[in-house]
C-alpha positions as CSV (number, residue, x, y, z in Angstrom):
1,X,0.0,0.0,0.0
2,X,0.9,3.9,-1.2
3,X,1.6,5.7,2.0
4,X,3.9,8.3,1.4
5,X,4.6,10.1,-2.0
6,X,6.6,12.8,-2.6
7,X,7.5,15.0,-5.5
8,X,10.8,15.9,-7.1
9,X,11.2,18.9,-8.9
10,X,14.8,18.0,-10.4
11,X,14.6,14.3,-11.8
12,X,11.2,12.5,-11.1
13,X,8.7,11.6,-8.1
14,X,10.5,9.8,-4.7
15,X,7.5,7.5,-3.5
16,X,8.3,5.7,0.1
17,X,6.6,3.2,0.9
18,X,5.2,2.7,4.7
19,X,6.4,-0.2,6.6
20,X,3.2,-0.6,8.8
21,X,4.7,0.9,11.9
22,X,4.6,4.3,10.9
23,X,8.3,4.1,9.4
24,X,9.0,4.1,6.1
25,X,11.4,2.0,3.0
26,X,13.9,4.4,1.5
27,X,12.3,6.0,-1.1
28,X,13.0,4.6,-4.9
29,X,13.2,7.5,-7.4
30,X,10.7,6.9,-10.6
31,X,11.6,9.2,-13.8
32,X,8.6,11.1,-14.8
33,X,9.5,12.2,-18.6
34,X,10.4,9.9,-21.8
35,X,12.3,12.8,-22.8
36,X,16.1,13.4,-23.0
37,X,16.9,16.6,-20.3
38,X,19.5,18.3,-19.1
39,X,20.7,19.4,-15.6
40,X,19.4,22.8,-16.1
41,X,16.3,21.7,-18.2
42,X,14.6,19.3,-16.4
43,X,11.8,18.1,-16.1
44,X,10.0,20.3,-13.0
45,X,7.3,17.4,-11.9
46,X,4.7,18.8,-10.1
47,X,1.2,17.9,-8.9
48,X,1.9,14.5,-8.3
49,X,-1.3,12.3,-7.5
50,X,-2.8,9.3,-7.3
51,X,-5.8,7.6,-8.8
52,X,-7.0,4.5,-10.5
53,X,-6.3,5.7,-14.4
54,X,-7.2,2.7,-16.0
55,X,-9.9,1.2,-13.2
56,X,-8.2,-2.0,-12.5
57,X,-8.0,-1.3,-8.6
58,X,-4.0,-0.3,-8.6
59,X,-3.4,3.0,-7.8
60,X,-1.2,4.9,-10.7
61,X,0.5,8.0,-10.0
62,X,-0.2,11.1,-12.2
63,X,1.6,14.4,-12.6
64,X,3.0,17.5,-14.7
65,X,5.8,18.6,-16.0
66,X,5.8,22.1,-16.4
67,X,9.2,22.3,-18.4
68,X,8.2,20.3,-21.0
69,X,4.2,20.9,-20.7
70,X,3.4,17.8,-20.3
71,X,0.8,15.5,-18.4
72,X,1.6,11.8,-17.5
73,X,1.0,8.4,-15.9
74,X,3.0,5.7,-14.1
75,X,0.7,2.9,-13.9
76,X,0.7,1.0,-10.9
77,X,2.2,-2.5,-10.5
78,X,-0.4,-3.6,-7.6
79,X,3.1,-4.4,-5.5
80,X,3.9,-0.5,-4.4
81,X,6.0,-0.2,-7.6
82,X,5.5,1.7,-10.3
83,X,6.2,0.8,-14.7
84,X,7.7,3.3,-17.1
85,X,6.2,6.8,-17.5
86,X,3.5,7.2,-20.2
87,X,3.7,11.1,-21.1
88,X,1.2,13.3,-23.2
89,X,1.2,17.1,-24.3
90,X,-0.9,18.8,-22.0
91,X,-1.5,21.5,-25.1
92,X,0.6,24.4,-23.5
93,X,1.5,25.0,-19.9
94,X,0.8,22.0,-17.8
95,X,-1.6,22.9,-14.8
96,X,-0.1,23.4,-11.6
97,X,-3.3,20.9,-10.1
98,X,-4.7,18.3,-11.4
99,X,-8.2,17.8,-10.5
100,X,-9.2,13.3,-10.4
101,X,-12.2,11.7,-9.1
102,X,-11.3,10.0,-6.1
């Protein structure tokens, strides 16, 4: 289970799992763009979330990039892990929220 989820505005989203005791796994780093960046043109992930994209009962995580204006998905494995990013154009600056049903 998702318990902690944190956004990284350099290289990706950090997502930390919970160990049931209130403590927490060290966090493994998922890229959030397909795209080839550079140190001072990165990526800028921002309002990271979570919902059920594709309604199969995983949570996914979904964010923005507002460097390359772009909306995207990692779709969750149903084990806490996450697969590649799936990115789209978000048809000029990406929104800073990102309103999902819950």
């Amino acid at each position: 289970m998702l318990n902690n989820l944190l956004g990284n505005d350099f290289t990706g989203i950090l997502v930390a799992l919970g160990n049931g005791n209130g403590s927490f796994q060290p966090p493994s780093l998922y890229s959030s763009t397909i795209q080839d960046y550079y140190f001072f043109e990165n990526p800028y992930t921002a309002a990271v979330q979570t919902a059920d994209i594709n309604g199969v009962g995983i949570p996914d995580l979904v964010y923005t990039n507002q460097n390359f204006s772009t909306v995207g998905v990692l779709f969750g494995n149903g084990d806490g892990t996450f697969g590649l990013p799936n990115e789209y154009p978000s048809g000029g600056a990406a929104p800073l929220l990102l309103p999902l049903p819950m």
